[in-house]
C-alpha positions, -999 to +999 in steps of 0.1 A: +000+000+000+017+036-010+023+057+019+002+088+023+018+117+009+026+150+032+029+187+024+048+202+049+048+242+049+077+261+064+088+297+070+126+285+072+142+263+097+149+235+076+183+234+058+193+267+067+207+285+096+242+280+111+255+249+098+222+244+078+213+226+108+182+248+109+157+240+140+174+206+147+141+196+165+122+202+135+141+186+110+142+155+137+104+156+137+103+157+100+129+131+096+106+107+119+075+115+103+090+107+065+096+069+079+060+065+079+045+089+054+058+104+018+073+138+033+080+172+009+087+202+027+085+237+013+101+264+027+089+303+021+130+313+022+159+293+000+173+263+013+212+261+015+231+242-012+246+224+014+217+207+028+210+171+022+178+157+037+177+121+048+141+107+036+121+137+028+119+162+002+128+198+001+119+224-021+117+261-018+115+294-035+141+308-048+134+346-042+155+368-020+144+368+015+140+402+013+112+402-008+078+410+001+059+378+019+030+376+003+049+376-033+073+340-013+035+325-002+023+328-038+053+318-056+059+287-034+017+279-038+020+276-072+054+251-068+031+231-045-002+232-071+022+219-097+035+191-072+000+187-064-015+183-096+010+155-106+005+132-072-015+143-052-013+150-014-035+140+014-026+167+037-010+198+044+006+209+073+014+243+085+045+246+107+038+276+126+005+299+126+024+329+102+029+328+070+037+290+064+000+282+086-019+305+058-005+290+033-014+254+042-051+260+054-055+273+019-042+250+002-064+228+025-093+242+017-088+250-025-075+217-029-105+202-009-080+182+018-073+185+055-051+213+073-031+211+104-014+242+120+013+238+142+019+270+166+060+269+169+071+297+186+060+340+195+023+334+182+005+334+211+029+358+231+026+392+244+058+404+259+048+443+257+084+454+274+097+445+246+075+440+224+073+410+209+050+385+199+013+385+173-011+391+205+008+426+209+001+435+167-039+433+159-036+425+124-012+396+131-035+382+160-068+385+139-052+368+111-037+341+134-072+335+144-089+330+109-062+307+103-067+286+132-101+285+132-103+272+090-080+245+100-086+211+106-065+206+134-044+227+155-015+219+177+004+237+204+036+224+221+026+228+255-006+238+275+008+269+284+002+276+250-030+261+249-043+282+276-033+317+262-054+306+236-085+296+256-081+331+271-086+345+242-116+327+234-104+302+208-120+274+217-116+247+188-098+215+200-064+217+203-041+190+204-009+197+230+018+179+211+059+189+229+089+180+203+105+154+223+140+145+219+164+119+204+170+099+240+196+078+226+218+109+215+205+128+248+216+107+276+226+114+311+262+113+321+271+107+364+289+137+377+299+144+412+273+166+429+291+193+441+309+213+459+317+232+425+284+239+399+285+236+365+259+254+348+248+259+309+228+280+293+217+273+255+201+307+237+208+328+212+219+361+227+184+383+221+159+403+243+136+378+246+159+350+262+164+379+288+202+369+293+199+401+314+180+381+345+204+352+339+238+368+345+219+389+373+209+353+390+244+341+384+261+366+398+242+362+432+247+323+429+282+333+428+284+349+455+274+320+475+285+291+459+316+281+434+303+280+402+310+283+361+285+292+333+290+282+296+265+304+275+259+289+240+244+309+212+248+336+186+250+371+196+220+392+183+227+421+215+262+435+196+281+428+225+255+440+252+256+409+274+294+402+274+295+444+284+265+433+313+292+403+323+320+425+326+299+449+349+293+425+370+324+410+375+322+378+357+345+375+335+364+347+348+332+327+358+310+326+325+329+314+288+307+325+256+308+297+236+289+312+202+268+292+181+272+253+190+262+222+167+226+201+185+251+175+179+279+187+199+254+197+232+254+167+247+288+172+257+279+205+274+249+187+289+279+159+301+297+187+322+265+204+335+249+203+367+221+224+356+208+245+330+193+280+333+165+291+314+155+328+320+131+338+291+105+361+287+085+340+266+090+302+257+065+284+234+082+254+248+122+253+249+135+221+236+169+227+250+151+223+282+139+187+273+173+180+262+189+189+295+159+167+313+172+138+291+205+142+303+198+143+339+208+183+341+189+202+367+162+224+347+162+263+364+142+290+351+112+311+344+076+302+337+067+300+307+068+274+278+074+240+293+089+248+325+052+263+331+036+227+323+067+210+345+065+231+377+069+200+395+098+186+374+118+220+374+131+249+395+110+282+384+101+316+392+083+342+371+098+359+339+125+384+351+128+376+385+169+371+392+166+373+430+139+344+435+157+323+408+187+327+423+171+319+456+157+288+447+189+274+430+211+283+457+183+260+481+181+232+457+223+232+454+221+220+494+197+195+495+212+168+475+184+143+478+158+169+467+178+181+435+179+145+427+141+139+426+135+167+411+161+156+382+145+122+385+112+136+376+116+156+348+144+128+331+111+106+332+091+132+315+118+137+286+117+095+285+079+093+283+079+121+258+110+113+235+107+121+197+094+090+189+062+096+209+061+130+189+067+113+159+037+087+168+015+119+178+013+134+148+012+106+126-019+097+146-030+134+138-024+129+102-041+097+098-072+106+114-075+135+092-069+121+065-091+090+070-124+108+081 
């Protein structure tokens, strides 16, 4: 029996990025998924020469990214009409709500087949100190909305998402469906607990992963316990964060280690004892699953999946250094707590690894397409 064939609708993040890794989770999902169903993906900007995708397809247009967004949807619907019209697919798939959502519900709908949307990442935030995310713009958030609502299926990483979205009224089911991660690449490594930290933080250097709280909570962990912090991730601040580290004395006590390889983090994840997560806004944080997988102590604010694992992780509210800083320094000397609390969310990451997303969705697609 042929395998049912899948559209997949992108706004990058597949064969592109540093390293043309792209957003490794992703392309793991995707790589899953074409094991079971025929897989092309489209991306609205132009995939690296470089790239070479395992068992799926990728196409994309072959505009400059600088050119308007409606004139990338419409050029790269007419590449999938003309895929379309010579097989046929029996779904389409959105990968986030933007752009790449639109253009799948349409296609849904003119092409008489089923739609999912997948929200991915500032859709349903509101960070207004910033500002960032659709809920802040009113044309973005009423077209997020008709999107949503024309498709057949929507799905949120975590039900901190889920709820913003009830708030707001939208009350189609949703289906709350976390990227898990590759346990067998993720995999905890023993380290002596103690008396010296180890901690890691994996975000690209921007606003919204407020590095700001992060080096303000690791300076007062400092001060009470002997510590290091590797910081992964490209620098979109121009220096602002290394100038906030050398305010506050840290030089010797934090490395910037730039952008890393997914491949090369378990290492990182090896010589942690715990990673710190202080963003604003989080529509889940994979990174975070990945330290859970590794047995690294998860520290951070609430929002994304720390939110849904309050019991698996250390958290405070978005911004607040002091009460982070707190609760790490309490967890760092009770042993025994630290290590149920580790226990707990490495058997979350288990339960939830990226072959149970991977199952999820082709569950999604088959229901869809069979009704």
């Amino acid at each position: 029996m042929p395998r049912k064939r899948i559209a997949i609708v992108v706004p990058g993040g597949v064969g592109n990025g540093f390293y043309s890794q792209g957003v490794p989770a992703l392309v793991n999902l995707i790589n899953g998924l074409s094991e079971q169903f025929e897989v092309t993906v489209y991306s609205l900007i132009e995939v690296s020469d470089t790239f070479r995708p395992e068992n799926f397809k990728i196409k994309s247009v072959k505009t400059s990214r600088d050119q308007p967004v409606l004139w990338r949807m419409l050029s790269l619907c007419f590449i999938i009409w003309k895929d379309h019209k010579k097989q046929s697919y029996d779904l389409f798939h959105g990968i986030w709500a933007g752009p790449s959502g639109m253009l799948a519900v349409f296609l849904g709908k003119l092409l008489i087949r089923p739609s999912v949307v997948s929200l991915q990442g500032g859709e349903t935030a509101a960070v207004e100190a910033i500002p960032y995310g659709h809920m802040l713009k009113p044309g973005k958030k009423r077209w997020l909305f008709r999107t949503l609502r024309a498709a057949s299926q929507v799905t949120t990483l975590t039900e901190f998402q889920s709820e913003i979205l009830r708030k707001y009224g939208f009350t189609k089911n949703i289906k709350v469906t976390p990227i898990g991660v590759d346990t067998q690449i993720f995999v905890p490594v023993e380290k002596e607990f103690g008396p010296s930290f180890n901690f890691l933080h994996v975000a690209n250097l921007t606003e919204v992963k407020d590095q700001e709280t992060l080096l303000r909570a690791f300076r007062r962990i400092k001060d009470s316990l002997d510590c290091h912090l590797r910081i992964a991730g490209a620098d979109y601040m121009e220096g602002r964060i290394q100038k906030l580290c050398k305010e506050l004395n840290l030089e010797d006590y934090v490395t910037f280690l730039g952008p890393v390889k997914n491949t090369d983090l378990p290492q990182h994840f090896g010589w942690a004892h715990a990673l710190i997560h202080t963003s604003l806004y989080e529509a889940q944080g994979v990174v975070i699953v990945e330290a859970a997988a590794c047995k690294v102590l998860i520290a951070g604010t609430r929002t994304g999946i720390i939110s849904d694992l309050q019991n698996e992780t250390v958290s405070v509210a978005p911004g607040d250094h002091q009460g982070l800083a707190e609760k790490v320094l309490n967890i760092a000397s009770h042993q025994e707590q630290w290590e149920v609390v580790v226990q707990k969310a490495y058997q979350w990451a288990t339960e939830n690894d990226i072959r149970f997303t991977v199952n999820s969705f082709a569950d999604i697609y088959n229901h869809h397409i069979n009704s």
